[in-house]
C-alpha positions as CSV (number, residue, x, y, z in Angstrom):
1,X,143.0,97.6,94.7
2,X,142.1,100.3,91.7
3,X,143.0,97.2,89.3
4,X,140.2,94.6,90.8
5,X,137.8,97.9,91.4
6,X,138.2,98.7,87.4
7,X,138.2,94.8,86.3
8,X,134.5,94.1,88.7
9,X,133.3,97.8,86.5
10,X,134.5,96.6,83.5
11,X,133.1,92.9,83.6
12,X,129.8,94.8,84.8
13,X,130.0,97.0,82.1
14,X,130.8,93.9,79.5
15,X,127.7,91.9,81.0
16,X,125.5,94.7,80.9
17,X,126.8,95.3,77.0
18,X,126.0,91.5,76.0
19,X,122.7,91.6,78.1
20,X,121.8,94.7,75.7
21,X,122.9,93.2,72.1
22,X,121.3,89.7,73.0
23,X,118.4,90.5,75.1
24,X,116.9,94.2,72.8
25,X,116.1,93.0,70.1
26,X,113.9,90.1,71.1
27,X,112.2,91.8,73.9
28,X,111.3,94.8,71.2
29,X,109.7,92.7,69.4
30,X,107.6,90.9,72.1
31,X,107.0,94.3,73.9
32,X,105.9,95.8,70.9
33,X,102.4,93.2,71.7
34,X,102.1,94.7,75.2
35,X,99.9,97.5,76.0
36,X,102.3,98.3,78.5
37,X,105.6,97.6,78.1
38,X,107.6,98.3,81.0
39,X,104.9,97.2,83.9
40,X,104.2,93.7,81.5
41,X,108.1,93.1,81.9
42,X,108.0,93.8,85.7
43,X,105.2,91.4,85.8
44,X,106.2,88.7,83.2
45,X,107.3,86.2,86.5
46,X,106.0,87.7,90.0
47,X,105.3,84.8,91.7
48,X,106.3,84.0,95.3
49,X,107.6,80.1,95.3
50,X,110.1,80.0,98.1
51,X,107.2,81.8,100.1
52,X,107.8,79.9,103.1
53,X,111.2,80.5,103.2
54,X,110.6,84.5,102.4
55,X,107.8,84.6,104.9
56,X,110.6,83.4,107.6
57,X,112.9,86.1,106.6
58,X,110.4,88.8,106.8
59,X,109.7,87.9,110.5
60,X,113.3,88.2,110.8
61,X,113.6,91.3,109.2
62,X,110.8,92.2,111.4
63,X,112.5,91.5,114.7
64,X,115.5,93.9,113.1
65,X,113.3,96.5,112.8
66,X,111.3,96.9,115.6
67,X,114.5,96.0,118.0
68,X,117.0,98.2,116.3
69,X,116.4,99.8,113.1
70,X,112.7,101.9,114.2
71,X,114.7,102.7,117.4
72,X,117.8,104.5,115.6
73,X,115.4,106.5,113.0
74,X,113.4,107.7,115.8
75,X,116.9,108.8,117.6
76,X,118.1,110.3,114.3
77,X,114.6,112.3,113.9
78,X,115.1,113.3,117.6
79,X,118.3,114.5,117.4
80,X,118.8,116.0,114.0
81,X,116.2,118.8,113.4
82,X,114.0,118.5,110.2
83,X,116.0,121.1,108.0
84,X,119.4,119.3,108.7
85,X,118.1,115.9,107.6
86,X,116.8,117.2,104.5
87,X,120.6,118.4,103.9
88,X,121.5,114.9,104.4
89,X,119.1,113.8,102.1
90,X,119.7,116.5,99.4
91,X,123.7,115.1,100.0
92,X,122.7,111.6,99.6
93,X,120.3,111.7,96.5
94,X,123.1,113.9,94.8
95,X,125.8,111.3,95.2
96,X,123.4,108.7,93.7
97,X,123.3,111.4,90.4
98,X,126.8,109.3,88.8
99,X,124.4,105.9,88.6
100,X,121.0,107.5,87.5
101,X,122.4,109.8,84.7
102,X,124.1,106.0,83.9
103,X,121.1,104.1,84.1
104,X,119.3,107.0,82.6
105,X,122.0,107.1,79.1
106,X,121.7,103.2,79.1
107,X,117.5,103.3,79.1
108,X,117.6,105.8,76.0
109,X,115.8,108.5,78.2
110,X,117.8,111.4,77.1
111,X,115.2,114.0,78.8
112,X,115.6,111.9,82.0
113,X,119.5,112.2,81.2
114,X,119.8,115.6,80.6
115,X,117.5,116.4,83.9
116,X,119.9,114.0,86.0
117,X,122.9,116.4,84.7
118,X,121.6,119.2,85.3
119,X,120.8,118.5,88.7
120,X,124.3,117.6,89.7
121,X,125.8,120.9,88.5
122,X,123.4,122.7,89.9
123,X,123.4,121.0,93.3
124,X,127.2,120.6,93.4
125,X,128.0,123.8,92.4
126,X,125.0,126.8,93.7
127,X,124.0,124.0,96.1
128,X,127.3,123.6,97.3
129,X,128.0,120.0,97.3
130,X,124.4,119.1,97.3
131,X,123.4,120.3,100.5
132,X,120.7,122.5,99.2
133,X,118.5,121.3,96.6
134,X,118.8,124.1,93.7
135,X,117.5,122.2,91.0
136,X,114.1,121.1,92.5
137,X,113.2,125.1,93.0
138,X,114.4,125.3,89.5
139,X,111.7,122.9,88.4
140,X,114.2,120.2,87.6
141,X,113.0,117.3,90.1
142,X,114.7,114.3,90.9
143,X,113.8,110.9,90.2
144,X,115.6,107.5,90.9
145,X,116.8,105.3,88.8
146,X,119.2,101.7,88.8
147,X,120.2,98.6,86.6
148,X,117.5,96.7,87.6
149,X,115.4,99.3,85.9
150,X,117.2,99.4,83.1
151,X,116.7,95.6,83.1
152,X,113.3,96.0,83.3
153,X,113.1,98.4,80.7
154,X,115.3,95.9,78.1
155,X,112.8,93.4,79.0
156,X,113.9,90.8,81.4
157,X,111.5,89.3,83.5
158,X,112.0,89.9,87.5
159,X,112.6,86.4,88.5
160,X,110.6,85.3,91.3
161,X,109.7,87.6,94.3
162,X,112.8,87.6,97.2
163,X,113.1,88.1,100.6
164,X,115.8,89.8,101.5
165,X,117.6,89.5,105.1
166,X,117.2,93.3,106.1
167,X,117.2,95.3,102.8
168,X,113.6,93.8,102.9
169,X,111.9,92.9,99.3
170,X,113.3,92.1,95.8
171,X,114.1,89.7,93.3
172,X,116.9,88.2,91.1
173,X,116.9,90.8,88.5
174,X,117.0,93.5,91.0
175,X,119.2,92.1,92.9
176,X,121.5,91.5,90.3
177,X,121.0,95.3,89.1
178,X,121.9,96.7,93.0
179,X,125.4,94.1,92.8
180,X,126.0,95.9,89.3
181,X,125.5,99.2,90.9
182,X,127.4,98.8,93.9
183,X,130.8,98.3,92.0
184,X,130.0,100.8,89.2
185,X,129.5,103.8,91.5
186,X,131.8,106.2,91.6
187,X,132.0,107.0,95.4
188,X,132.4,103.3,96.4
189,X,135.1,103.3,93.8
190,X,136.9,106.1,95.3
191,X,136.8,104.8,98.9
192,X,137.9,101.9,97.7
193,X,141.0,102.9,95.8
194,X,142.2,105.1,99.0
195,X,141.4,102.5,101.6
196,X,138.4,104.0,102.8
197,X,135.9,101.0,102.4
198,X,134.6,101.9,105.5
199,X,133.1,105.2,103.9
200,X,130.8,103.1,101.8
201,X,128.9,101.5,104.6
202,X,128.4,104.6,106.3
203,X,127.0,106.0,103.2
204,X,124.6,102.9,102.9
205,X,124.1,103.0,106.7
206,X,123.0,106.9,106.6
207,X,121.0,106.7,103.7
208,X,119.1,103.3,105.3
209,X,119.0,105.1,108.5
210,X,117.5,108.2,106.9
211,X,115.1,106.6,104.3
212,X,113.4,104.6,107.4
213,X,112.9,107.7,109.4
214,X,110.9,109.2,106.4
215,X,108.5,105.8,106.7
216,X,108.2,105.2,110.3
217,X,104.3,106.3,110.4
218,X,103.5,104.9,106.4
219,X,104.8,101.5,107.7
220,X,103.1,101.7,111.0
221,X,99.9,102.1,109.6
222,X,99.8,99.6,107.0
223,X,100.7,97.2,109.1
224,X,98.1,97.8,111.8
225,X,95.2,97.8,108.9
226,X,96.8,94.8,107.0
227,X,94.9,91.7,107.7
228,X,98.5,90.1,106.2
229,X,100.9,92.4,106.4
230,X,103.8,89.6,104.3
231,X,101.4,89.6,101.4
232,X,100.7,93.8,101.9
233,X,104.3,94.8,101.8
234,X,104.8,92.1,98.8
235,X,102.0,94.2,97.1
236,X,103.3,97.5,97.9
237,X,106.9,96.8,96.8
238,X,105.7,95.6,93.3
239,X,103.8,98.5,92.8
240,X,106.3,100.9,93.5
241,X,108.8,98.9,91.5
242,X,106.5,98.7,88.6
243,X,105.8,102.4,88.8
244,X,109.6,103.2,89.2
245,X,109.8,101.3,85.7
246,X,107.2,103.3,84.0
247,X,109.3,106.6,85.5
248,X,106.2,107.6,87.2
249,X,105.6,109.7,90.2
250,X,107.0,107.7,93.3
251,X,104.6,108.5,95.7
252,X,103.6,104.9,97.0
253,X,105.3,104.1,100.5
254,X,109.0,102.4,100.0
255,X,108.5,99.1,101.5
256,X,112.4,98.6,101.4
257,X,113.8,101.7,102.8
258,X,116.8,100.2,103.1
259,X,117.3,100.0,99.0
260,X,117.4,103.8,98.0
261,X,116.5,107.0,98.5
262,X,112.9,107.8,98.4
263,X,112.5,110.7,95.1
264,X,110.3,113.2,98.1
265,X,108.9,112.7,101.7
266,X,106.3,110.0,101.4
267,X,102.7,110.8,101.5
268,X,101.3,111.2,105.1
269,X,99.0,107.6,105.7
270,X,95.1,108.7,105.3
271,X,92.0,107.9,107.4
272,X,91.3,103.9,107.4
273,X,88.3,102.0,107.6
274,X,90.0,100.1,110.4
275,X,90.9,103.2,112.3
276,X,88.3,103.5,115.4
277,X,87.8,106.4,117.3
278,X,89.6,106.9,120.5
279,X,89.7,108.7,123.5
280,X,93.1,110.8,122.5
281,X,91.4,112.0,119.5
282,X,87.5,111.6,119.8
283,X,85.2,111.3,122.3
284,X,83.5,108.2,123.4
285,X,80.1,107.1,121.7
286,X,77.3,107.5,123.6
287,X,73.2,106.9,123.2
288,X,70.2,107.5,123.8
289,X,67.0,106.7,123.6
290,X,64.5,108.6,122.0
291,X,60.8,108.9,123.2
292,X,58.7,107.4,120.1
293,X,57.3,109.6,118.2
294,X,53.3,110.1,118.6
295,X,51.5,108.4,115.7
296,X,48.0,108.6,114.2
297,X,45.3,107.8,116.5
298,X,43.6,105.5,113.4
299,X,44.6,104.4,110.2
300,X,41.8,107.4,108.5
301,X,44.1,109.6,110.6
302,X,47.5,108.2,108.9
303,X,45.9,108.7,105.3
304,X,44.7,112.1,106.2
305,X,48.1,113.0,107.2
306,X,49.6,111.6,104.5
307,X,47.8,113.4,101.8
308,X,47.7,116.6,103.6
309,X,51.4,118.4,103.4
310,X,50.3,121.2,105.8
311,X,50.3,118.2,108.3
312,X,53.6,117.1,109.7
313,X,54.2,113.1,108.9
314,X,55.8,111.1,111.9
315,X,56.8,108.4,109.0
């Protein structure tokens, strides 16, 4: 088992090598032209052909979540009180620290490297294990990163946009990244190699389970103000992606909580156009109408009380 675990890292390793001798130094030079280098290589091929087929899969994925997957983050958030499942999350995002600091070496980001060490030894060892998140107090804040970044960032194009069955949007190049992540990480390697496969999916399963629970109200309210909410969450998961590329602040709603771990709670959903009042939170409209106002008698009496200012104007 720790022979076929060590030859899938290895080849991932070896692909990821070639990738980065053949694929640099032509995208360097091409990227050098862009304003914007890493959001022009997220954006090189975003169309949607297989939309059809991806818009079938999002109903699916739909059904899912309504049916089973909004049910068991609501449980979760009902059972497990707010400061536990931020020690959940602290554990999670600190067992993801092996493939950032890996995807962080392989970008070139050395500051982003160095940040993604230091948060381990500080969470592992004064946050014992992770549970308390030491390093964010310490002004050391996480951020997320992957292969499919690290993609991005050598300069190969996304792919066309994917539909997956319940991990929700993506695309070839991301895809590829999460497959390259999967058997390079050190925890799924461990389980793995002591039989314990099934300690993988309840890692993945746990982190889905709490990543949803941190979107249930974003989600909710983009898709009741979302004329199409397909193309909206399309929209929304590009833009995050594109600003997870750039290594910019991760504030837009995760439209695939299922993928990862979100870098901080996401922002609370803000007033809508489409948002009417109710009773529950405003009182009904009412009207009425006014007596009309009492005009000149005569036009002579309009101009006089026009040019006058000591004389009130019923304009």
């Amino acid at each position: 088992m720790y022979r076929r675990n060590a030859a899938q890292f290895g080849l991932t390793l070896i692909v990821a090598a070639a990738l980065a001798v053949f694929v640099m130094p032509g995208s360097r030079m091409a990227l050098a032209q862009q304003p914007a280098p890493a959001s022009s290589a997220d954006l090189d091929d975003n169309g949607d052909p297989w939309e059809n087929t991806n818009r079938a899969i999002f109903g699916f994925n739909q059904a899912v979540d309504r049916t089973v997957l909004v049910p068991v983050a609501n449980a979760y958030r009902a059972v497990i009180q707010p400061p536990f499942r931020d020690m959940i999350h602290n554990v999670l995002q600190n067992l993801n620290a092996p493939i950032v600091f890996a995807n962080d070496v392989l970008q070139g980001q050395t500051n982003l490297a160095g940040d993604t060490f230091g948060r381990a030894l500080l969470n592992t060892t004064l946050g014992l294990g992770g549970i308390f998140d030491v390093a964010t107090s310490m002004g050391i804040p996480y951020h997320s990163n992957d292969l499919g970044i690290t993609f991005a960032n050598w300069g190969i194009p996304s792919g066309p946009y994917l539909m997956l069955p319940v991990l929700g949007p993506s695309n070839p190049r991301d895809l590829t990244g999460d497959i390259g992540d999967s058997f390079g990480d050190p925890g799924n390697i461990i389980a793995s190699d002591h039989q314990r496969i099934w300690a993988t999916f309840v890692r993945a399963g746990v982190s889905g389970i709490d990543e949803r629970s941190r979107n249930i109200e974003n989600l909710a309210e983009i898709e009741r103000t979302s004329l199409d909410f397909y193309a909206t969450i399309r929209s929304l998961a590009r833009q995050r992606r594109a600003a997870l590329i750039r290594h910019q602040r991760e504030d837009i709603p995760n439209a695939a909580p299922l993928q990862g771990a979100s870098a901080a709670p996401p922002p609370a959903p803000g007033p809508s156009i489409a948002a009417l009042p109710t009773a529950a939170n405003k009182p009904a409209m009412s009207y009425q109408i006014a007596p009309a106002p009492r005009g000149p008698a005569s036009l002579a009496d309009f101009q006089k009380s026009s040019m006058n200012p000591a004389l009130p104007s019923n304009r």
